[in-house]
C-alpha positions as CSV (number, residue, x, y, z in Angstrom):
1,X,130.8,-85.8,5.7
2,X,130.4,-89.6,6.8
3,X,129.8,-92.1,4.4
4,X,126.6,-92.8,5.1
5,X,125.5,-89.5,4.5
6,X,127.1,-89.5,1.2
7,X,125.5,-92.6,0.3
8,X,122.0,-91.1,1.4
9,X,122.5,-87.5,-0.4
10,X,123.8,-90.0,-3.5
11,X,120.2,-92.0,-3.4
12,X,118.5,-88.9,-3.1
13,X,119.6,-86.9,-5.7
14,X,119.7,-89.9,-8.2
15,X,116.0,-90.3,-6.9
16,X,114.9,-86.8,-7.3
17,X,116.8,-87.0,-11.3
18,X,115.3,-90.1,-11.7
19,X,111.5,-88.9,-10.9
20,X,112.2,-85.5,-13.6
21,X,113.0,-87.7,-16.2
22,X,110.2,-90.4,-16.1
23,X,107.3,-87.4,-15.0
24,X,106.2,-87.6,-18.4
25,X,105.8,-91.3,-18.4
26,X,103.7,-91.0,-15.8
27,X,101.3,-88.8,-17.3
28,X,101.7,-91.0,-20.2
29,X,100.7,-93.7,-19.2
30,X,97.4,-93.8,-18.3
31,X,96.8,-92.8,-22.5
32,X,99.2,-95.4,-23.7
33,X,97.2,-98.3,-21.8
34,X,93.9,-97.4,-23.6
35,X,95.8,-97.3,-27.1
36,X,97.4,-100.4,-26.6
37,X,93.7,-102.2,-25.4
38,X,92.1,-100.3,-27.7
39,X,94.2,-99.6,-31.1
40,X,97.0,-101.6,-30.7
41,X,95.6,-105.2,-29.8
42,X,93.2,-105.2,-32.4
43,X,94.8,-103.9,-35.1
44,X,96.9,-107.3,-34.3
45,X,94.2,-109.2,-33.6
46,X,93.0,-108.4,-36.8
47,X,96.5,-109.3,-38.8
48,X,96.6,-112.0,-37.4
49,X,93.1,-113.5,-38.0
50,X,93.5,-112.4,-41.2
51,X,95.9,-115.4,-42.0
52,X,94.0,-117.7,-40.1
53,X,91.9,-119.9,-42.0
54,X,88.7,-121.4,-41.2
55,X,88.7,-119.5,-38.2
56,X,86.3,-120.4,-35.0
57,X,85.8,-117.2,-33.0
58,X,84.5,-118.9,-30.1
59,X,86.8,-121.7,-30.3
60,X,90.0,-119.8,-31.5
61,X,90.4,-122.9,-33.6
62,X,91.1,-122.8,-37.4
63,X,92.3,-124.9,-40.5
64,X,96.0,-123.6,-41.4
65,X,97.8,-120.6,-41.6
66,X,97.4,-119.1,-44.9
67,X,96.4,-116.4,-47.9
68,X,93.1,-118.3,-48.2
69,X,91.5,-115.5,-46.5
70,X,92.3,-112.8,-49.3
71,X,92.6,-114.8,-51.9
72,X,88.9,-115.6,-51.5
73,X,87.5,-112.0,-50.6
74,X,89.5,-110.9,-54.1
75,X,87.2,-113.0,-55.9
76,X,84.1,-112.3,-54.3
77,X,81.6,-110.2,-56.5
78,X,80.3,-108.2,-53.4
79,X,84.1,-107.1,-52.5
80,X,84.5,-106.1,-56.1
81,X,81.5,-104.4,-56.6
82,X,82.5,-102.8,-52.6
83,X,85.9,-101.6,-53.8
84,X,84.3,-100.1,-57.3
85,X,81.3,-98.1,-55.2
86,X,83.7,-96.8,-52.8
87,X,86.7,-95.9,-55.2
88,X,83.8,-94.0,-57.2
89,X,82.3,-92.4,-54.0
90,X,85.9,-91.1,-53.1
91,X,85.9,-89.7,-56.4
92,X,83.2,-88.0,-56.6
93,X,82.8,-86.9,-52.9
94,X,85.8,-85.5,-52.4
95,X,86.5,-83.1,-55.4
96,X,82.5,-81.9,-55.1
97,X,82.9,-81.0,-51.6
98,X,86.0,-79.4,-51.6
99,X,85.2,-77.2,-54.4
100,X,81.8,-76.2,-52.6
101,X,83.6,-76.2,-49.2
102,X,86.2,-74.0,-50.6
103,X,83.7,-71.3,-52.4
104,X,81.1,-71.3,-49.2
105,X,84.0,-71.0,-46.9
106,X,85.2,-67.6,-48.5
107,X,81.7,-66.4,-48.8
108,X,81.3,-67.1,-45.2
109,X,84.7,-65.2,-44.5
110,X,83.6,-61.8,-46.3
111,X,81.9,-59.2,-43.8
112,X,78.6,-59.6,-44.9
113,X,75.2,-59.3,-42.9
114,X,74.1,-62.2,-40.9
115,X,77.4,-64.2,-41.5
116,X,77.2,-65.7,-37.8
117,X,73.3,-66.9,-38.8
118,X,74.9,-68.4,-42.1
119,X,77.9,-70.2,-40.3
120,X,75.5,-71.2,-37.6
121,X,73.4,-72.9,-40.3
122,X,76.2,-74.9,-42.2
123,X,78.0,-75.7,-38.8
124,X,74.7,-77.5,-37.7
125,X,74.7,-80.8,-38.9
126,X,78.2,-81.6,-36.8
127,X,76.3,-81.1,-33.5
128,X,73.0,-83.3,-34.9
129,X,72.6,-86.8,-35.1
130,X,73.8,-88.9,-38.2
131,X,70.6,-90.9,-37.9
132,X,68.4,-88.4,-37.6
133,X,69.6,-86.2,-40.3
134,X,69.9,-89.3,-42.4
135,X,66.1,-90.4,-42.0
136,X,65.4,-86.4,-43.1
137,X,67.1,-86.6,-46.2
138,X,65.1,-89.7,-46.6
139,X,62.4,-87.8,-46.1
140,X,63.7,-85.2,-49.2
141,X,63.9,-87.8,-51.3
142,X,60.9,-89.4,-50.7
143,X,59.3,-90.0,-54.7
144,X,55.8,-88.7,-54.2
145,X,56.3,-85.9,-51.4
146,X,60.1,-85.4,-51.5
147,X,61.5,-81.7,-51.6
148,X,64.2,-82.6,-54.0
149,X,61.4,-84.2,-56.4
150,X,59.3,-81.0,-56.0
151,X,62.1,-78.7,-56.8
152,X,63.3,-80.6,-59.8
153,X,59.7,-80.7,-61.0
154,X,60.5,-76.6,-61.0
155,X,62.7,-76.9,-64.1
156,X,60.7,-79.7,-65.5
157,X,62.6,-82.4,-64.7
158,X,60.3,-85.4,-63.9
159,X,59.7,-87.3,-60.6
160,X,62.9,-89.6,-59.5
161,X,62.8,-92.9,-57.7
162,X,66.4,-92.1,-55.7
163,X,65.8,-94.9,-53.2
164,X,63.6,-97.7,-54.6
165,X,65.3,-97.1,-58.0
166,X,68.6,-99.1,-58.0
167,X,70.0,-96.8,-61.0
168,X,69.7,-93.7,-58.6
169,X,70.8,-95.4,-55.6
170,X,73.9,-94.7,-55.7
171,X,73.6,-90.5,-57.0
172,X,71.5,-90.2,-53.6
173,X,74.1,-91.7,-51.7
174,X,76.8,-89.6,-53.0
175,X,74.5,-86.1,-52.8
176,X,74.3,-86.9,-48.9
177,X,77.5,-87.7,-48.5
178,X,78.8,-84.5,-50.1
179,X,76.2,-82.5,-47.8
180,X,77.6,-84.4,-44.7
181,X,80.8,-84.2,-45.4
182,X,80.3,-80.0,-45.8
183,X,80.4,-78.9,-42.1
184,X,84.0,-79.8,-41.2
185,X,85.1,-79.3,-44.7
186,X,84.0,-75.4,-44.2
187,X,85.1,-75.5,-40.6
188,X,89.0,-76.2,-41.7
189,X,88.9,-74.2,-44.7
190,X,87.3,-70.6,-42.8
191,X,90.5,-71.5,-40.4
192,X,92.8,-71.1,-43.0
193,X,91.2,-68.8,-44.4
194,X,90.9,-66.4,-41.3
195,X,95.2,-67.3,-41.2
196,X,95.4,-65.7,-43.8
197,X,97.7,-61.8,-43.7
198,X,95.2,-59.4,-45.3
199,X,98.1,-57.7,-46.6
200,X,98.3,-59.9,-49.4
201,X,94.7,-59.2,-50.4
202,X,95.5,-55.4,-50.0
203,X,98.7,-55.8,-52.3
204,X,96.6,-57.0,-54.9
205,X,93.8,-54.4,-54.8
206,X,96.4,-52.1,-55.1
207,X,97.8,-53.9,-58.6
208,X,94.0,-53.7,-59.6
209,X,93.5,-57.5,-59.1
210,X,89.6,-58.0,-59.2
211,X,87.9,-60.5,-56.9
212,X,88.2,-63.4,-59.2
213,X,92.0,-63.3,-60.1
214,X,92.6,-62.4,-56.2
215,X,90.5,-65.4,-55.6
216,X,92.7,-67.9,-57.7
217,X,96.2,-66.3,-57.7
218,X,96.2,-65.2,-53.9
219,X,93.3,-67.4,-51.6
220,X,93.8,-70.7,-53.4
221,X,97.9,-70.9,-53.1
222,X,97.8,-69.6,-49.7
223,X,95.0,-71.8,-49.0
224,X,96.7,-75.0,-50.4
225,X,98.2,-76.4,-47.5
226,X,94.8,-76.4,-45.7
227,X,93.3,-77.6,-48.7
228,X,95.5,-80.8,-48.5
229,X,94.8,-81.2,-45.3
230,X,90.9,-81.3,-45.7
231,X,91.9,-83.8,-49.4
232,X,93.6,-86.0,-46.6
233,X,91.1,-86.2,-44.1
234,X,88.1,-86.3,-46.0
235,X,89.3,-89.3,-48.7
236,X,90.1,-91.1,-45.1
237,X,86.8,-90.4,-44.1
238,X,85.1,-91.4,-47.4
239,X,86.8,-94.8,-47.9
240,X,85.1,-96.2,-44.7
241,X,81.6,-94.7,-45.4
242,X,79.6,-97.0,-44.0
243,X,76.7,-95.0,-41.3
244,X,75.3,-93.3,-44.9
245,X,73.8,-96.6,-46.4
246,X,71.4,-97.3,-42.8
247,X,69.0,-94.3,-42.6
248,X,68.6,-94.2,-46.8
249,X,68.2,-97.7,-47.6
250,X,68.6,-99.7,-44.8
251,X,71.5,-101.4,-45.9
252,X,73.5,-101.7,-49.6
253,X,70.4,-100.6,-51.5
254,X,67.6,-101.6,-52.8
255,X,69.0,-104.4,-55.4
256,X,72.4,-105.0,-52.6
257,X,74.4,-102.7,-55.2
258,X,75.6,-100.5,-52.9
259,X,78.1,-102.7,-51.0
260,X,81.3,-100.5,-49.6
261,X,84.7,-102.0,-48.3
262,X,83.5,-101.0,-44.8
263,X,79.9,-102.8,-45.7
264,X,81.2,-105.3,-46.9
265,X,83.2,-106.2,-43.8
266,X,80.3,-105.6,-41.4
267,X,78.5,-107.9,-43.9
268,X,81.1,-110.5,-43.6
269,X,81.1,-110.3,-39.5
270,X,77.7,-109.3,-39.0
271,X,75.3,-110.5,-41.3
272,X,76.2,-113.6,-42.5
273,X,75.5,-116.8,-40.3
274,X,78.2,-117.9,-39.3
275,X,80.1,-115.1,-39.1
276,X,83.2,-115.1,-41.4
277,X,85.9,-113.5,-39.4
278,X,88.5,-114.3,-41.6
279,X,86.9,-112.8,-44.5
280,X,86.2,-110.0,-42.4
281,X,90.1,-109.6,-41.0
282,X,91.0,-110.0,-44.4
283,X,88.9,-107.0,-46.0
284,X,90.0,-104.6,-43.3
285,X,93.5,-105.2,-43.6
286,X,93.0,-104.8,-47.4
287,X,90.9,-101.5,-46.8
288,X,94.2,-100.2,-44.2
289,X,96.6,-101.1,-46.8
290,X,94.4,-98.5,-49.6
291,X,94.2,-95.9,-46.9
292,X,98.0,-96.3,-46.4
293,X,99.0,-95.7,-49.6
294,X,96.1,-93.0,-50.7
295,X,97.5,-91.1,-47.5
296,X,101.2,-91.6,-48.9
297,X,100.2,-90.6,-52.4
298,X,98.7,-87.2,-51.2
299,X,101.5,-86.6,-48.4
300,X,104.2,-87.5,-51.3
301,X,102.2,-84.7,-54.1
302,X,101.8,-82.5,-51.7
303,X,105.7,-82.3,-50.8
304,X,106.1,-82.0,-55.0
305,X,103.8,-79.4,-55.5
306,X,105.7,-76.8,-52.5
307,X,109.2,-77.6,-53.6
């Protein structure tokens, strides 16, 4: 064979290896130039804005490079009272809704009449429209012709003022977010649970186990992982709740005592004239750094609890 011909068989093969080994970039890379335009610049942008003080968004002018940015939002009242309302929504949201997600899910997993029509109805509210479902539990807790009103009137409980009472403000807010938050809560959990080897459940028939010991010694521990999973997820999710406070009240509530981290950067960026984008930058690198650690936290007890 000349050496040309080796030369050319040579190219071509190093070609043809080449071309297997990148094919995957090539696919790739399509994705990785939207998360780069889209996730990776401003995540940046926002970094970096964060340090920039008395920043000019049309401009791109500012002061000084500095901590005046977050050393300012930690003293502001509204961040404070922001981080408070959220920390207490988390709280609250999260352990109510799991608990109800958890019970509804293993209801909805028994073979019981109409199951598909009782799925059907708690599955709804993911394919309906946040606004729309917001302004009918506005509706509901309307004071003089709400349905919540009228069935607590049932037990004798009197009238309640849940959106033009600032004291209840925040109990309506967390009641809609636990009903929103439901849906995929109950979707994860009936996927686990539906994982789950029968046998184990037949096992402990067999040992005379009745339906409440099955239900905490053998569907809860098998069910933990998925749990944690929804714990993850979900306190994400809660810690930038934000869309609940438009169709109820419009914005934080009726007395502005309803301010969240995610609120309170919209308020920052949005509301305020001129906008503060420093501020802003600041509060949502602050509001990363909590989700950061929360996730850590939960990833780090989850680890404790299987060894």
């Amino acid at each position: 064979m000349s050496d040309v011909a080796k030369k050319q068989k040579k190219s071509h093969f190093s070609w043809g290896k080449f071309k297997n080994k990148s094919e995957w970039l090539i696919y790739l890379f399509p994705f990785a130039i939207g998360v780069i335009i889209f996730t990776l610049y401003p995540i940046v942008n926002v970094f970096m804005i964060s340090f920039k003080e008395g920043f000019d968004y049309i401009s791109k002018d500012f002061t000084a490079w500095g901590l005046g940015n977050y050393l300012y939002v930690l003293k502001d009242p509204y961040f404070i009272q922001a981080l408070k309302n959220t920390f207490s929504y988390v709280f609250i949201v999260i352990p109510v809704s799991t608990c109800l997600a958890v019970v509804i899910a293993t209801l909805l997993n028994q073979k019981i009449k109409f199951s598909g029509l009782f799925q059907t109805a708690y599955f709804l509210p993911m394919v309906t429209s946040t606004i729309a479902i917001g302004f009918a539990w506005r509706f509901m807790f309307n004071y003089k012709s709400g349905i919540i009103n009228y069935l607590l009137s049932l037990i004798g409980v009197n009238a309640i003022d849940w959106l033009q009472n600032a004291t209840y403000n925040f109990t309506a807010l967390c009641v809609y977010g636990i009903w929103a938050i439901l849906p995929f809560t109950i979707i994860l959990l009936l996927s686990g649970l539906q994982n789950i080897d029968p046998m184990y459940y037949t096992a402990a028939k067999v040992d005379g186990a009745g339906p409440l010991r099955i239900f905490f010694r053998v569907t809860i521990p098998l069910l933990a992982p998925t749990i944690f999973l929804v714990i993850m997820v979900n306190t994400i999710s809660c810690f930038k709740v934000f869309n609940e406070l438009f169709p109820l009240f419009q914005g934080p509530g009726i007395a502005n005592n309803l301010f969240t981290v995610v609120y309170y950067i919209y308020y920052q960026f949005r509301v305020l004239i001129p906008s503060r984008y420093g501020y802003a930058s600041a509060a949502a690198v602050m509001l990363f750094l909590i989700i950061f650690v929360f996730t850590m936290f939960q990833r780090f007890v989850e680890k404790k609890l299987k060894n």
